[in-house]
C-alpha positions in Angstrom: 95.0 53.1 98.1 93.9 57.0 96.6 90.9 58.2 98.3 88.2 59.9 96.1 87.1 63.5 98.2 84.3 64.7 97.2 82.4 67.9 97.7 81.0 67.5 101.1 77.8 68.4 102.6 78.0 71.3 105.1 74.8 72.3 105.8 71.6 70.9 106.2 70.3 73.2 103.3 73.4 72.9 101.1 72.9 71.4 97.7 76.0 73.2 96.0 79.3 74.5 97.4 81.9 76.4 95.8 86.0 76.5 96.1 86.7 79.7 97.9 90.3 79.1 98.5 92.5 76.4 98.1 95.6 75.9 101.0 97.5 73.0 99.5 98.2 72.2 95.7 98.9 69.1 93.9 102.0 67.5 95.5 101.8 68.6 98.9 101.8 66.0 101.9 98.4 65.5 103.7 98.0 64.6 107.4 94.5 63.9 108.8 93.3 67.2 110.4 95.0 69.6 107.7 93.1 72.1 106.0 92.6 71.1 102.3 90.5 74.2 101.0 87.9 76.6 102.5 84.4 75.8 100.7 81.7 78.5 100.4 78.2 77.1 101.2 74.7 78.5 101.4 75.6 79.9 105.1 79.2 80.2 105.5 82.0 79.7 104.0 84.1 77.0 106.4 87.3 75.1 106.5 87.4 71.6 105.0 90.0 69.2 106.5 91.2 66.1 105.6 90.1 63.2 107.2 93.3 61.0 105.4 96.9 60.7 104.9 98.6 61.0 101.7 99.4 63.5 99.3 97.2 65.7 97.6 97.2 64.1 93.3 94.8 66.1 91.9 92.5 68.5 92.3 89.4 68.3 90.6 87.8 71.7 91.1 89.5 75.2 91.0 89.2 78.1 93.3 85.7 80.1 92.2 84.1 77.4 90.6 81.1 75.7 92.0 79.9 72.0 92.0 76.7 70.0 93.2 77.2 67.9 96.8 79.4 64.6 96.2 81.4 66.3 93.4 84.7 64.9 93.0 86.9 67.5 95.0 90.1 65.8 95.2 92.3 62.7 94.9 94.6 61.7 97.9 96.8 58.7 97.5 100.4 58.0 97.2 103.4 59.7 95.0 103.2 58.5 91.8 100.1 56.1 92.0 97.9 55.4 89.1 94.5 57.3 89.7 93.0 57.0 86.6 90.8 54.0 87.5 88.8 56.2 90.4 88.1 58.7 87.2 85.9 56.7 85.5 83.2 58.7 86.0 85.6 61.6 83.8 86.9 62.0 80.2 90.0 60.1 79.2 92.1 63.4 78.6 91.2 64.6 82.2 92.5 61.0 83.5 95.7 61.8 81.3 96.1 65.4 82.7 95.8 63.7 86.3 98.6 61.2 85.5 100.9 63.3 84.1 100.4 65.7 87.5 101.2 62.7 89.3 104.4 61.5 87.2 105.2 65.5 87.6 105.4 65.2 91.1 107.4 61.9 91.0 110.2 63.5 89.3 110.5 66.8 90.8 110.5 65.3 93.7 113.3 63.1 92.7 115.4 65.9 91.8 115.4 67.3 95.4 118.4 66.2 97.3 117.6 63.9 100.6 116.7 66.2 103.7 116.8 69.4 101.5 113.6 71.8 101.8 112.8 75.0 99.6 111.5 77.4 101.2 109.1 79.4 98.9 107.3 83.1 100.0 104.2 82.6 101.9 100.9 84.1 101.4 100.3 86.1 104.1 97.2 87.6 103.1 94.5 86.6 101.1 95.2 89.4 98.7 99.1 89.3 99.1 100.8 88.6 95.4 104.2 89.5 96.4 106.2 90.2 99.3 109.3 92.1 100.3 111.8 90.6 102.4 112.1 93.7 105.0 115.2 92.1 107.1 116.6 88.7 107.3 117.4 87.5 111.1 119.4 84.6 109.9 122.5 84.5 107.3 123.9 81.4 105.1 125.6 79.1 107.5 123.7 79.5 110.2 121.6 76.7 112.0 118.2 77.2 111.7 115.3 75.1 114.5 112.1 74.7 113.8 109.9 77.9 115.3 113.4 80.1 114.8 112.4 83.2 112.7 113.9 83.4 109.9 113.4 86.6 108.3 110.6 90.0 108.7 108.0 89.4 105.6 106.4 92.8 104.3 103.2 92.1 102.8 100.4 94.4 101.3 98.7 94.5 104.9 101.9 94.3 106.8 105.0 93.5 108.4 104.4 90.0 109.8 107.4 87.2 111.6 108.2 84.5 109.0 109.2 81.3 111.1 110.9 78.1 109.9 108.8 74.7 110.1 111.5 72.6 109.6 115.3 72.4 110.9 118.7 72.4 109.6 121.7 74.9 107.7 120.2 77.7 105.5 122.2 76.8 102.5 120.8 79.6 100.3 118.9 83.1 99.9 116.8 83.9 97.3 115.7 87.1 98.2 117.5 89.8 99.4 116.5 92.6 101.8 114.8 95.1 100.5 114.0 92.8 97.2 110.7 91.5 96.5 109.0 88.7 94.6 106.1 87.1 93.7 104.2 84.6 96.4 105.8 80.8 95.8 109.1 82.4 94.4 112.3 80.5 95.8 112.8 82.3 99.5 115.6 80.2 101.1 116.8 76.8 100.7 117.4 74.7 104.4 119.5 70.9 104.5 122.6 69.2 105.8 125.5 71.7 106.4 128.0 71.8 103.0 124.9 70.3 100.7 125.2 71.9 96.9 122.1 73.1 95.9 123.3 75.7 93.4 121.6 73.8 90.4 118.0 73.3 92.5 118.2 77.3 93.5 118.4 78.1 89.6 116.1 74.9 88.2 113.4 75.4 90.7 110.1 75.8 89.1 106.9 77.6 91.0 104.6 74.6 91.9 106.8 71.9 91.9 107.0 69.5 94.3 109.4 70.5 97.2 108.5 70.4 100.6 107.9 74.3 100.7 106.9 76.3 103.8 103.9 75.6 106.0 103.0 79.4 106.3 100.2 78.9 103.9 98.4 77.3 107.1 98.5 80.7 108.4 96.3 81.7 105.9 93.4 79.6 107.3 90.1 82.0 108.3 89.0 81.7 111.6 85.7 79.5 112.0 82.9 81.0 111.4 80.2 78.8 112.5 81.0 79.6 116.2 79.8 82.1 118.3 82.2 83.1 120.8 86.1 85.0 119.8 87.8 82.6 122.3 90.7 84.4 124.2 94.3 82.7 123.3 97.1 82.8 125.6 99.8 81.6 123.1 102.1 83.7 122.4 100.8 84.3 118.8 97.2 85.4 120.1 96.0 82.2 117.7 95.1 78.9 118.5 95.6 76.5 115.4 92.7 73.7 115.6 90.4 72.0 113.3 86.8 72.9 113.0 85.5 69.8 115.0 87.8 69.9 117.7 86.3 73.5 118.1 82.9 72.4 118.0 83.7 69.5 120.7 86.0 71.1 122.9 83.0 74.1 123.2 80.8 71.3 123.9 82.3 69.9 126.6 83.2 73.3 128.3 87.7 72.4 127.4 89.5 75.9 126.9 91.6 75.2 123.4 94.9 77.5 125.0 95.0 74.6 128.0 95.3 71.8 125.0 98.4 71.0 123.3 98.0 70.0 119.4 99.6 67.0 117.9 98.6 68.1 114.3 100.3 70.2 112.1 102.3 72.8 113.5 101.2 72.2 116.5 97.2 72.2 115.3 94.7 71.0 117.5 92.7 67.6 116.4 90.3 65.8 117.7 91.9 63.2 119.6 93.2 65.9 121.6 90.4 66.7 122.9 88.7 63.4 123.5 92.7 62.6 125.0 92.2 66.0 127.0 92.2 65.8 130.8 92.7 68.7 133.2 95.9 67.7 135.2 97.7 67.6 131.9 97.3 71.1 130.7 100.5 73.0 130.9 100.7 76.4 132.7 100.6 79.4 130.2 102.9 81.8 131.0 102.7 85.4 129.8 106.2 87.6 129.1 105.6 91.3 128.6 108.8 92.9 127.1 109.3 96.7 127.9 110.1 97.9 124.4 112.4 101.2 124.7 111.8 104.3 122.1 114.2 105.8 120.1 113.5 109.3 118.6 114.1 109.5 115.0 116.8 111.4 114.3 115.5 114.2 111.5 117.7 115.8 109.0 119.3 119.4 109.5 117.5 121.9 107.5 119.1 124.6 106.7 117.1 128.7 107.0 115.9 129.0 103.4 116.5 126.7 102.0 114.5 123.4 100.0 115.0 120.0 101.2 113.1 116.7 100.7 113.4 113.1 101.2 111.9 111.0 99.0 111.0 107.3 100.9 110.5 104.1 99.3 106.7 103.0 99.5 106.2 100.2 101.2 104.1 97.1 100.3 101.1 98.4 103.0 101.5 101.8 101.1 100.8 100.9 98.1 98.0 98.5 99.0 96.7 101.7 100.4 97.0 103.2 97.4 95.9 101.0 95.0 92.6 99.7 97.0 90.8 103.3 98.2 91.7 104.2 94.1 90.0 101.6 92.7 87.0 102.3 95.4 86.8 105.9 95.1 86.7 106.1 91.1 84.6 102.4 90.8 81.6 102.9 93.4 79.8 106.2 93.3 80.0 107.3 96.8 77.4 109.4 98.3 77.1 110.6 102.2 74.7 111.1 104.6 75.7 113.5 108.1 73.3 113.4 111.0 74.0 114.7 114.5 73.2 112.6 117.5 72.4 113.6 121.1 75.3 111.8 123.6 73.5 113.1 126.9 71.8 109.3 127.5 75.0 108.0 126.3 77.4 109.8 128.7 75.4 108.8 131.4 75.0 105.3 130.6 78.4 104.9 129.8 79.4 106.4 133.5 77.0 103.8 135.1 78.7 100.7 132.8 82.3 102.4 134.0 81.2 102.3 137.6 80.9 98.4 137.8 84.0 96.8 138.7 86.7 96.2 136.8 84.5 97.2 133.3 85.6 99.5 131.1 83.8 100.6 128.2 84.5 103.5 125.2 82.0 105.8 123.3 83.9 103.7 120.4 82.2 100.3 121.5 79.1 102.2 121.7 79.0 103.2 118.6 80.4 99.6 117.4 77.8 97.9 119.2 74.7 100.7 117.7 75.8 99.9 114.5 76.0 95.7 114.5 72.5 96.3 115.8 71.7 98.7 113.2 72.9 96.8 110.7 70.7 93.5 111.7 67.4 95.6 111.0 68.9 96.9 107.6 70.8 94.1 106.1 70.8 95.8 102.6 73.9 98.2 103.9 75.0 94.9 104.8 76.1 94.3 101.7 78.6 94.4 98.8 78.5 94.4 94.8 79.3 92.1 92.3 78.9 92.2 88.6 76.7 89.5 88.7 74.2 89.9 91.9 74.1 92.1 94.9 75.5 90.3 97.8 73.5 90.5 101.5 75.4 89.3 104.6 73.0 88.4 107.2 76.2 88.3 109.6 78.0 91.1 110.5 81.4 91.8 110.7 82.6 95.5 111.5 85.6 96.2 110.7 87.5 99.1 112.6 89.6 101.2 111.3 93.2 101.6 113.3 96.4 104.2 112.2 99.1 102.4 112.7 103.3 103.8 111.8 103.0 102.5 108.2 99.5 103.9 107.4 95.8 102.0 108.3 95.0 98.8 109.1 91.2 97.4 109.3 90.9 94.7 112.2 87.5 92.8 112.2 85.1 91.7 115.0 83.7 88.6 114.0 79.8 88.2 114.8 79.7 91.8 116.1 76.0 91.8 116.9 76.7 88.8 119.1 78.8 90.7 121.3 78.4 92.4 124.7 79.6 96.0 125.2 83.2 94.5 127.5 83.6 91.7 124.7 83.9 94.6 121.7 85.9 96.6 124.4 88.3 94.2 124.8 88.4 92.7 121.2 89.1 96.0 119.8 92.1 96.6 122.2 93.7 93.6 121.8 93.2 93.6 117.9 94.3 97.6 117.7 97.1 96.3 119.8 98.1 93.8 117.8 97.5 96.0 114.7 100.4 98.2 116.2 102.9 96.0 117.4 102.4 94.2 113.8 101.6 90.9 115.4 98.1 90.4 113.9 97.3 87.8 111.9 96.0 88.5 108.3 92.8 86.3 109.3 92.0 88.9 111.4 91.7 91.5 108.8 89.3 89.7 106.8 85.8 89.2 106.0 84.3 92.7 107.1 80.6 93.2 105.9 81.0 97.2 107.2 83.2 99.5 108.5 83.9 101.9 111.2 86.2 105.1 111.3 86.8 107.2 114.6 88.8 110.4 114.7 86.8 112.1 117.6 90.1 111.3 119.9 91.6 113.5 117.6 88.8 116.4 118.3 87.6 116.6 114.1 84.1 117.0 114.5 83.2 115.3 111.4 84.9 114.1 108.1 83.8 111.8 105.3 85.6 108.5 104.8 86.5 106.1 101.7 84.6 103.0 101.2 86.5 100.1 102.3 85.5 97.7 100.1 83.6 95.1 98.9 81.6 96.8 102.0 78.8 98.8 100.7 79.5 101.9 103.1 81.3 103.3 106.1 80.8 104.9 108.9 82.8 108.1 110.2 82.7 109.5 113.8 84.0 112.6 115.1 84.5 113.8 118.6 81.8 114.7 121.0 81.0 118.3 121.8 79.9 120.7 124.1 77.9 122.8 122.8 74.2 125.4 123.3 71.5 123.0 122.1 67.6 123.4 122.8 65.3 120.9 124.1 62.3 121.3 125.3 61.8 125.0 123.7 64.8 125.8 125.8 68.5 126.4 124.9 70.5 124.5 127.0 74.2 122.9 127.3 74.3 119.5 125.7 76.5 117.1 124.3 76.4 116.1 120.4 77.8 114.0 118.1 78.3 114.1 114.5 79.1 111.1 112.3 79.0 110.4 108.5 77.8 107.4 106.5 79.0 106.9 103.2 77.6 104.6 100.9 78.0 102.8 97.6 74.5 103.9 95.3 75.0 100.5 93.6 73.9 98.8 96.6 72.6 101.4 99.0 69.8 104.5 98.3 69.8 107.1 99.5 66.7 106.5 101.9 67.9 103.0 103.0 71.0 105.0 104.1 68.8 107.6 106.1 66.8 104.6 107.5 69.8 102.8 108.5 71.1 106.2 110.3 67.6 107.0 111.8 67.8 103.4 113.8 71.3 103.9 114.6 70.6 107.3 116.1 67.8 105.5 118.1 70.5 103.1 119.7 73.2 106.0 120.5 70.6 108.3 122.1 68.8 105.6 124.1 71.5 103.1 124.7 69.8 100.8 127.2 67.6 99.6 124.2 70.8 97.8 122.8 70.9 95.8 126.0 67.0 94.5 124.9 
């Protein structure tokens, strides 16, 4: 029998949610524990999963729209069932549209050959629209398992592994290396070895109901109601689980990387936790690869001569491009430059490095200064809409990493809940990450501010670009040496110059300086960030 899903209640506070992003579309196959959409309430915006089996009939509320508690959400049931009784409540021509979704789904799902799955382009990102296949690791004929990679993906943030969920012969490409297309466009076709699926390659419609790749669960956000970045040792750096195995297995004390999932591609439920015991937990091993490097070979240029080389832009290139453009010429930035005194904060930072086996950078310094910082003035905390000015009253600092292909923007989640060693060793495993093109695109969203360092690079200051929808930016340089006075006296000292640029929709100009004047505070008398 279908099962009405209606808008649930989140909060204790929440009268209304709204459809931030929806991870499966009418026609997909439900299991209890998957991720139906993500639902933006008063506090949060979480993950809502399914608590049946089915598959997913309708969908009664788009992405962006907003609808009171117990709103009808969704419909899960069974292919092809009648629904239109549980509509009542609805207009006859929305109990129409919903049948002929369902009868829809009945025949293209007839159409598919027995065993035979389409494998459509993932969305990697939440802003990806297309993607370019950069290489393909497996060729027509060959056997593919579940968990083999089957081909490099290039998306607008980067270059990620694209794995196979399900097993069998890849029959068919539909994208060629170096091609791209949009997200949901016909990738690969796997089945039985010698199956025909010529006609289904050309006939296949975006949408329809084949049993297309799981990627989009990679798209899930990470939860944001807890407190604590847990530590994975899989060898994706991600655990997969569902919000309220999270929330019991950090109640009862039960490390996620010791639990194996029985959900979805391996996603962690709750009766594995409640089934969790110690003695089962299998060993994690770790496997460091030494990676050899290969100088590029550059082309001879002849004395006096011209030469150039034009290269293809790539997908992260362009997204480069296109999103500081649209930020430079749509929010009038302005800056503010003030110089800060690193005496205190060479000092302290010696004493932190002194304690064993703690390590800790001028970078998470200034990370940690400005989560704090940004708690006492929320309004730089913020980001513009046409509508209303947003305030975040969490904070997410996003820091800015070069990587080969140009600049990627990992985010701490929670910043201002974090110790000094816990941003130090976040923002080395994410910069890592970021580098070996390994992160996840979850980890790149969701930043409420950003941070840009080029003092390892000795430039003494330099103004950034507004990552946006963050209302402003904050750009270090390196620390130097240099005659200062204090005291009436001119002495050797240590200063620091950084730059704050901010969008004047959402940010003056003396809610910048205040926001700097508290930050400075922090830098120069770092033991008051430990209060």
């Amino acid at each position: 029998m279908a099962q009405i899903i209606t808008m649930p209640r989140l909060s204790d506070t929440m009268t209304e949610g709204v459809v931030a992003t929806w991870l499966k579309k009418v026609g997909d196959t439900i299991k209890t524990g998957d991720i139906l959409a993500e639902i933006e309430t008063d506090k949060a915006t979480m993950e809502f999963e399914s608590f049946y089996d089915g598959v997913l009939l309708h969908i009664g509320m788009q992405e962006g729209q907003s609808a009171s508690v117990d709103s009808l959400l969704a419909v899960i049931g069974k292919t092809g069932e009648d629904i239109s009784a549980l509509l009542a409540s609805g207009t006859a021509a929305k109990a129409e549209k919903v049948v002929e979704e369902v009868n829809a789904v009945a025949s293209s799902t007839a159409e598919i050959p027995a065993n035979v799955k389409i494998i459509t382009m993932p969305r990697l990102s939440d802003t990806m629209t297309t993607g370019t296949v950069a290489t393909w690791l497996k060729k027509v004929g060959d056997t593919v398992k579940e968990g083999d990679i089957l081909a490099e993906i290039e998306t607008d943030k980067a270059t990620m592994e694209f794995e196979s969920f399900n097993a069998g012969t890849l029959l068919y490409i539909g994208i060629q290396e170096g091609d791209s297309a949009p997200v949901d466009a016909v990738l690969a076709i796997l089945g039985p070895a010698g199956t025909d699926v010529t006609g289904l390659a050309a006939n296949y419609k975006v949408g329809a109901v084949a049993e297309v790749t799981k990627a989009e669960e990679k798209t899930i956000s990470q939860e944001a109601t807890t407190n604590n970045l847990q530590q994975t040792t899989n060898t994706t750096d991600r655990i997969f689980a569902s919000p309220l195995a999270k929330k019991i297995a950090q109640d009862k004390g039960i490390n996620l990387a010791q639990v194996k999932g029985s959900g979805e591609n391996g996603r962690i439920v709750k009766n594995d936790i409640e089934n969790f015991s110690p003695s089962s937990a299998s060993p994690s091993s770790a496997i460091s690869e030494a990676t050899a490097t290969v100088a590029a070979v550059k082309p001879f240029v002849p004395a006096g001569e011209m030469v150039q080389e034009e290269l293809k832009n790539s997908q992260m290139r362009k997204t480069i491009a296109r999103r500081l453009s649209e930020s430079k010429f749509t929010a009038p930035h302005y800056y503010l430059t003030i110089e800060l005194d690193m005496d205190n904060a060479i000092a302290s930072r010696n004493m932190i490095n002194g304690l064993p086996e703690t390590k800790v950078s001028f970078n998470d310094m200034v990370i940690k200064a400005s989560a704090m910082a940004l708690k006492k003035h929320p309004q730089v905390n913020s980001q513009w809409t046409e509508d209303a000015m947003v305030i975040n009253y969490h904070v997410n600092i996003g820091v800015a990493v070069a990587v080969e292909d140009g600049l990627m923007v990992p985010v701490l989640k929670f910043t201002d809940q974090m110790s000094l060693t816990q941003i130090g060793a976040n923002v080395k495993d994410l910069a890592g990450k970021a580098k070996s093109k390994k992160i996840h695109p979850s980890e790149m969203e969701g930043s409420t501010f950003t941070i840009s360092n080029l003092g390892m690079f000795g430039i003494q200051s330099f103004t950034s670009i507004i990552n946006q929808p963050n209302s402003a930016i904050l750009s270090v340089g390196a620390i130097i040496e240099k005659p200062v006075v204090k005291n009436g006296q001119i002495v050797v000292g240590n200063t620091m110059t950084v730059t704050l640029a901010c969008d004047h929709r959402t940010v003056d100009g003396a809610t910048g300086a205040q926001f700097l004047q508290t930050f400075k505070a922090f830098m120069e008398n770092p033991v008051t960030m430990l209060a």
